[in-house]
SEMIZA-368521 format. One line per 3 residues: their letters; for each residue x, y, z of C-alpha. Coordinates in nm, 4 decimals. Layout:
a> X Y Z | ... $
end
This chain:
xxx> 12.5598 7.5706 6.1717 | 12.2215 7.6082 6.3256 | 12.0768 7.2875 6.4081 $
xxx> 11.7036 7.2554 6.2543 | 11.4502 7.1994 6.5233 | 11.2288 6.9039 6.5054 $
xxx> 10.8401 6.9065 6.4989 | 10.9469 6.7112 6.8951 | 11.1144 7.0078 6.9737 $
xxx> 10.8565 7.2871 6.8871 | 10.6040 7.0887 7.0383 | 10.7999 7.0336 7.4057 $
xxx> 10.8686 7.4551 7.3798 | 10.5215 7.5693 7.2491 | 10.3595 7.3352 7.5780 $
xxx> 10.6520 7.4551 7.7843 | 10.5687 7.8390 7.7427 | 10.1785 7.7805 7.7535 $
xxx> 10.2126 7.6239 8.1211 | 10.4722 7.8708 8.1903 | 10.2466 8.1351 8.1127 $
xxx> 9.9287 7.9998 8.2971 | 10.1324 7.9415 8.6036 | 10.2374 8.3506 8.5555 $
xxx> 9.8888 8.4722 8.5284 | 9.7324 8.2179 8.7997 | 10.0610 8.4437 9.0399 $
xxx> 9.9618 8.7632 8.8716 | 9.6208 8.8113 8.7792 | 9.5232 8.7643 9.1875 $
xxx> 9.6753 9.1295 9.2446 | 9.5725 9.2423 8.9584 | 9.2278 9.1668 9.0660 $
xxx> 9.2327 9.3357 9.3741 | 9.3426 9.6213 9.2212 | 9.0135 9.6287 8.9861 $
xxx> 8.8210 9.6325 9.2773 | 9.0183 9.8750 9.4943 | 8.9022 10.1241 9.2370 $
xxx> 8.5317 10.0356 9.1739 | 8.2762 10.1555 9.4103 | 8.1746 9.9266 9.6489 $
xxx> 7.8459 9.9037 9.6360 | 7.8836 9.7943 9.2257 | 8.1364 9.5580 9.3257 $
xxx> 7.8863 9.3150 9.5536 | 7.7303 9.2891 9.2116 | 7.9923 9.0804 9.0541 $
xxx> 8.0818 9.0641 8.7351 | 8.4332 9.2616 8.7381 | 8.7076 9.0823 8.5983 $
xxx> 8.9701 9.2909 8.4152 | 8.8783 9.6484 8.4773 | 8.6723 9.9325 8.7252 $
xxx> 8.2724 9.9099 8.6375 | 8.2420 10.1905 8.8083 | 8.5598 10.3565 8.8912 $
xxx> 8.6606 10.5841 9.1974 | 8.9296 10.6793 9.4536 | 8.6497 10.6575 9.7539 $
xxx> 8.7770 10.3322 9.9195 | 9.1513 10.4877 9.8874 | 9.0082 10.8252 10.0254 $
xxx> 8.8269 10.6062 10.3487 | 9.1495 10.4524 10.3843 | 9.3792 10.7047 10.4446 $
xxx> 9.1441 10.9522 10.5833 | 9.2139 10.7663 10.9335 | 9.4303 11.0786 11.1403 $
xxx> 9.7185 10.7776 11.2139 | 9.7731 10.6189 10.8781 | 10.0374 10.8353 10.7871 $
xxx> 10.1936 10.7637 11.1981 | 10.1767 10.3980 11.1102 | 10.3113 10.4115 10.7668 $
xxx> 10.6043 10.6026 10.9189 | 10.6457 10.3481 11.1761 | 10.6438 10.0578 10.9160 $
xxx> 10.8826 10.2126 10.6824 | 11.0851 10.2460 10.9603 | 11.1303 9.9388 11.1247 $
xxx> 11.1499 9.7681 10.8464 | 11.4456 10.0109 10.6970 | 11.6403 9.9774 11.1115 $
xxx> 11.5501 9.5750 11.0935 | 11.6758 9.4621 10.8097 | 12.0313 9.6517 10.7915 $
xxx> 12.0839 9.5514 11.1551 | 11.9514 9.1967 11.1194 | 12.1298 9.1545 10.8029 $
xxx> 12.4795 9.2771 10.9843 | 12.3888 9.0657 11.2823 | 12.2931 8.7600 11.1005 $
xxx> 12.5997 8.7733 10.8299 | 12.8778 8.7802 11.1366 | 12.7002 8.4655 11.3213 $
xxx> 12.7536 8.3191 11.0078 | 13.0715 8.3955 10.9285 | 13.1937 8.3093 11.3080 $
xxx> 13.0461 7.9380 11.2025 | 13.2433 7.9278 10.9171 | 13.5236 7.8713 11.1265 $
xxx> 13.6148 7.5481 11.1219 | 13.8724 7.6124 11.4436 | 13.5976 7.7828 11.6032 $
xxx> 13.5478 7.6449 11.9517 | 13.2689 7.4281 12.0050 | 13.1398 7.5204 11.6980 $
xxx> 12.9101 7.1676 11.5839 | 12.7447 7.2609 11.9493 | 12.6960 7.6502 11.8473 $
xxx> 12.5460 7.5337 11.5873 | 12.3088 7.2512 11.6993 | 12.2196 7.4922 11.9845 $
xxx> 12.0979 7.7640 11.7616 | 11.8707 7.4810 11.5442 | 11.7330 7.3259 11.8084 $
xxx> 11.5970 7.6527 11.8671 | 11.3901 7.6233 11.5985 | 11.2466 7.3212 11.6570 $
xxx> 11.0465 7.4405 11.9865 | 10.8735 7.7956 12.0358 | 10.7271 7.8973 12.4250 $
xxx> 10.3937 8.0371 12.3050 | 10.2296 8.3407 12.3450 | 10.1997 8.3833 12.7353 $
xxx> 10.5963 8.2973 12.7971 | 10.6867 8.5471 12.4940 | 10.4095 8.8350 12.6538 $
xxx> 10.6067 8.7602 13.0028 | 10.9575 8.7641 12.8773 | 10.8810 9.1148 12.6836 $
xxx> 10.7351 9.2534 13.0033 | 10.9888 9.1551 13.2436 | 11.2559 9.2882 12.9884 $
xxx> 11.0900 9.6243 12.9748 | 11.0138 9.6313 12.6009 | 10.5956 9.6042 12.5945 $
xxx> 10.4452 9.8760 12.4278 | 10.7722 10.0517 12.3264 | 10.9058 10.0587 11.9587 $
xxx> 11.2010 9.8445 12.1011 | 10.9378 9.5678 12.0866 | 10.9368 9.6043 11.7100 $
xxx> 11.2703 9.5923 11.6821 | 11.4695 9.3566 11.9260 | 11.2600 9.0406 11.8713 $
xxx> 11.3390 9.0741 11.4750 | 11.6867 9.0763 11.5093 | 11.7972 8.7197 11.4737 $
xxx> 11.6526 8.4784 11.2662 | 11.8665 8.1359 11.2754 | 11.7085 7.9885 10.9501 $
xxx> 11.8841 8.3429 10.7622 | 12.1874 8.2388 10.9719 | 12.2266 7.8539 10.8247 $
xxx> 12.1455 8.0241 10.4431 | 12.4142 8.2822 10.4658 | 12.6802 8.0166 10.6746 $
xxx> 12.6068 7.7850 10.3540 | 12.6766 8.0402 10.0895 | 12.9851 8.1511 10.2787 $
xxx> 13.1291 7.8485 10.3275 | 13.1362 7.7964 9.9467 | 13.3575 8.1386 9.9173 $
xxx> 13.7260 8.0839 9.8246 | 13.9069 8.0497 10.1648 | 14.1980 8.1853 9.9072 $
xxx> 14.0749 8.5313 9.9462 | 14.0710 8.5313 10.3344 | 14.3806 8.3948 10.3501 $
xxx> 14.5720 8.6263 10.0941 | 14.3901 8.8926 10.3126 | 14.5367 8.7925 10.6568 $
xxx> 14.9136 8.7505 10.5177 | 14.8402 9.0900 10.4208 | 14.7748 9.2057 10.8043 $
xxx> 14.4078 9.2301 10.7349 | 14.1484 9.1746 11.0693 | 13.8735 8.9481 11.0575 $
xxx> 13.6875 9.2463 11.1165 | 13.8478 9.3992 10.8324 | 13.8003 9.0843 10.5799 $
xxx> 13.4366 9.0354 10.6915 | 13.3111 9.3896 10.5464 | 13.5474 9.4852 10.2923 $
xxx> 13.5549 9.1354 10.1293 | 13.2899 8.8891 10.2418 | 13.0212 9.1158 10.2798 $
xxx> 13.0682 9.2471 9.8503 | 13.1289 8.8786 9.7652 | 12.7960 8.8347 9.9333 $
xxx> 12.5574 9.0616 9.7598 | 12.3169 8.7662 9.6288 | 12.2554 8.5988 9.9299 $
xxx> 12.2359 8.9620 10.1299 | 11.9642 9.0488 9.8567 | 11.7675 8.7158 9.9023 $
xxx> 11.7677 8.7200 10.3194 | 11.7194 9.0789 10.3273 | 11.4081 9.0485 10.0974 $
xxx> 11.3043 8.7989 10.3261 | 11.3570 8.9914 10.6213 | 11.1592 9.3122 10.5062 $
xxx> 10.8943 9.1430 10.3992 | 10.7941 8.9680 10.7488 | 10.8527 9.2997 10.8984 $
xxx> 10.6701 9.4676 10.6853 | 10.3511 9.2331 10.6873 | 10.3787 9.1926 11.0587 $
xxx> 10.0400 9.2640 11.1989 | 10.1154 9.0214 11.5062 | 10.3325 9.2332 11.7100 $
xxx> 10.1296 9.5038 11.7244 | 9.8136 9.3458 11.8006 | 10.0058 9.1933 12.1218 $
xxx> 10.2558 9.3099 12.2434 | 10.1551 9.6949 12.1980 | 9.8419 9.8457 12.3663 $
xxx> 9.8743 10.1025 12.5821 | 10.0348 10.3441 12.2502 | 9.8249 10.3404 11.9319 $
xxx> 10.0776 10.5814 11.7768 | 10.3499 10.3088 11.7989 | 10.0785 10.0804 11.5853 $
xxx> 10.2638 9.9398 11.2131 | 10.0452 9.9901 10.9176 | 9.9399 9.6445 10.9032 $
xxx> 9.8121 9.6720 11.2883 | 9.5952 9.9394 11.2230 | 9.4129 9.8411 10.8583 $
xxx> 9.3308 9.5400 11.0058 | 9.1836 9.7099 11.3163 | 9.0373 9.9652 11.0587 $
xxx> 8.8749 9.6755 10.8693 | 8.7466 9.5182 11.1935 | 8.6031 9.8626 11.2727 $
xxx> 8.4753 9.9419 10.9866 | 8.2907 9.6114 10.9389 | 8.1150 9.6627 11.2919 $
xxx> 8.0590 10.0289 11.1993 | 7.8447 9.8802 10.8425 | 7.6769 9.6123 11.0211 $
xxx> 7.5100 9.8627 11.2765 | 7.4336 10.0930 11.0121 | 7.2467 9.8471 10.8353 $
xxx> 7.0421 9.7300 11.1616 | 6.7807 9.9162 11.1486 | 6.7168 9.9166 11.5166 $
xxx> 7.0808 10.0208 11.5739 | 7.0731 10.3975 11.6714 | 7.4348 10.5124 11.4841 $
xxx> 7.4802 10.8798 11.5084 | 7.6420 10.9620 11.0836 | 7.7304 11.2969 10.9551 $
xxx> 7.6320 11.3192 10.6063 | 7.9724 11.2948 10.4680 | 8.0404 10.9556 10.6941 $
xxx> 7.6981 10.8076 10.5507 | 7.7882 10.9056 10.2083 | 8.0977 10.7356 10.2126 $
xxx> 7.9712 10.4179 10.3805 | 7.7205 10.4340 10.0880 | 7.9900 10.3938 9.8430 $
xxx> 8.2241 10.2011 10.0178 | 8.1955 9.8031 10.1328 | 8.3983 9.6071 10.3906 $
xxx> 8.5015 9.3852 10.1042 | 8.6074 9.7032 9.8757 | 8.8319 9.8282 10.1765 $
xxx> 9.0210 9.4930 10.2206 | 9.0916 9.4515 9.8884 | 9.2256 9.8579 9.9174 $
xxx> 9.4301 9.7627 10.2435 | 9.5964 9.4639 10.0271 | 9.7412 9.7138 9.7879 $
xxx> 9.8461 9.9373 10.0190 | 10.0070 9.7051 10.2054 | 10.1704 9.4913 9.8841 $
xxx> 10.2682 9.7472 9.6143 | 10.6030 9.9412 9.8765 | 10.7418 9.5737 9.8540 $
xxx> 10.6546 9.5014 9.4735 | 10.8163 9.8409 9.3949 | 11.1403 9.7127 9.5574 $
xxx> 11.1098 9.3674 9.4549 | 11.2398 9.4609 9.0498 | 11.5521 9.6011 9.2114 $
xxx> 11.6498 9.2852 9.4128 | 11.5424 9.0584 9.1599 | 11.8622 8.9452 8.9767 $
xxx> 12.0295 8.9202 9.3308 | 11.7423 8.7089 9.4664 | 11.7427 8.4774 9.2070 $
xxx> 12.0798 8.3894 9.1766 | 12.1045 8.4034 9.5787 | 11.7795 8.1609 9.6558 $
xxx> 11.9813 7.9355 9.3609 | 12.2732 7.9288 9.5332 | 12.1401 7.9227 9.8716 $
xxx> 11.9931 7.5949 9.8111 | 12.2599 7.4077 9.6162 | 12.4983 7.4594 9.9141 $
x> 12.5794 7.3945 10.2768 $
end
């Protein structure tokens, strides 16, 4: 028998869904936003008024932005580090953790307070700029790589969500002559697909957004640049670039296709273009990972 809801009851759900779906479109409606303005012209844009489609629409700040000859180098460079990062870190990360699930582990309370108290205290940027220098690793695409491999906060989340695994199905493993080795990818690492999901998310993500590296640590090679390296030096140029133009006692040399572009296009319509390009690669993946996240962030934080 259905129970009858109370006038209480479709009250509390009615309010419930109405603040549910104001905090949605306060997340969503950001994005969309910038996307409205990616595709207006510039110039129309400084105007104001453009709220939930193109006034005037056009594909000139997209064209501006990836008519730059190494956007396509740095895209390839993103895609990449992010792809070699987060399989390796996520390999890397997931046998710390298991190791620390160990309760017979040797000096494993220490292990573990060792790699937190890492956390708690970070060198700077002169002792990093040193240490990748005297390692050899400055301006290479190892520099990209190596520093992302470890994350100890990924570590703690995965030890906590495989600690809560049966021990049952390690130990029926073993008596069956199985290696740690063995049990660790053809058991854990299935059992594990949630968390995996969530921490590699995470991982991709901060490698993909990472502007920092390349602004530092790699100078001497503009090919090695990420994608989100060079649109912000793009936007830094390109706001210099409009600012002399405007001056008019600068003397700036424009063809007629570079002054009909910068006609159309605004510093402010190019950042909101380098947003999307930078955001929608990880909101395409995003719908894939979702259940996995979900349930992994869930469990993530009920245990350990």
């Amino acid at each position: 028998m259905v129970q009858k809801k109370t006038l209480s009851d479709r009250i509390w759900k009615t309010a419930n869904y109405t603040v549910l779906c104001l905090l949605a479109f306060t997340c969503v409606y950001p994005f969309f936003y910038f996307l409205v303005l990616s595709f207006n012209d510039g110039k129309d844009a400084l105007r104001g008024g453009i709220y939930l489609w193109p006034r005037m629409f056009t594909f000139d700040n997209y064209l501006k932005a990836f008519n730059h000859p190494d956007i396509l180098n740095a895209m390839w460079i993103t895609v990449t580090r992010t792809a070699i990062v987060t399989v390796t870190a996520l390999f890397l990360c997931a046998l710390l953790a298991y190791a620390l699930t160990f309760k017979s582990l040797p000096g494993r309370k220490a292990l573990t307070f060792f790699f937190y108290f890492t956390t708690l205290f970070g060198g700077g940027l002169i002792p990093t700029y040193i240490l990748y220098r005297q390692i050899g690793i400055m301006s290479t695409y190892w520099v990209l790589i190596f520093p992302s491999l470890y994350s100890v906060w990924n570590t703690l989340i995965m030890r906590a969500f495989f600690s809560g695994l049966p021990d049952s199905i390690a130990e029926s493993a073993r008596i069956d002559g199985a290696g740690e080795l063995r049990i660790f990818i053809r058991l854990i690492l299935p059992l594990s697909l949630p968390v995996l999901a969530t921490v590699g998310l995470y991982i991709g993500v901060g490698c993909w957004n990472d502007w920092f590296t390349g602004q530092y640590f790699i100078m001497m090679r503009p090919k090695l640049l990420p994608a989100a390296t060079l649109l912000n030096r793009l936007l830094q140029e390109t706001s210099v670039a409009m600012s002399k133009a405007g001056d008019s006692g600068a003397s700036l040399q424009l063809t007629d296709e570079m002054h009909q572009s910068m006609s159309n296009v605004t510093t402010e319509s190019l950042r909101m273009t380098f947003v999307i390009i930078i955001v929608t690669p990880i909101m395409c993946i995003y719908p894939f990972l979702q259940k996995y996240f979900v349930k992994g962030a869930l469990l993530g934080s009920l245990k350990g």
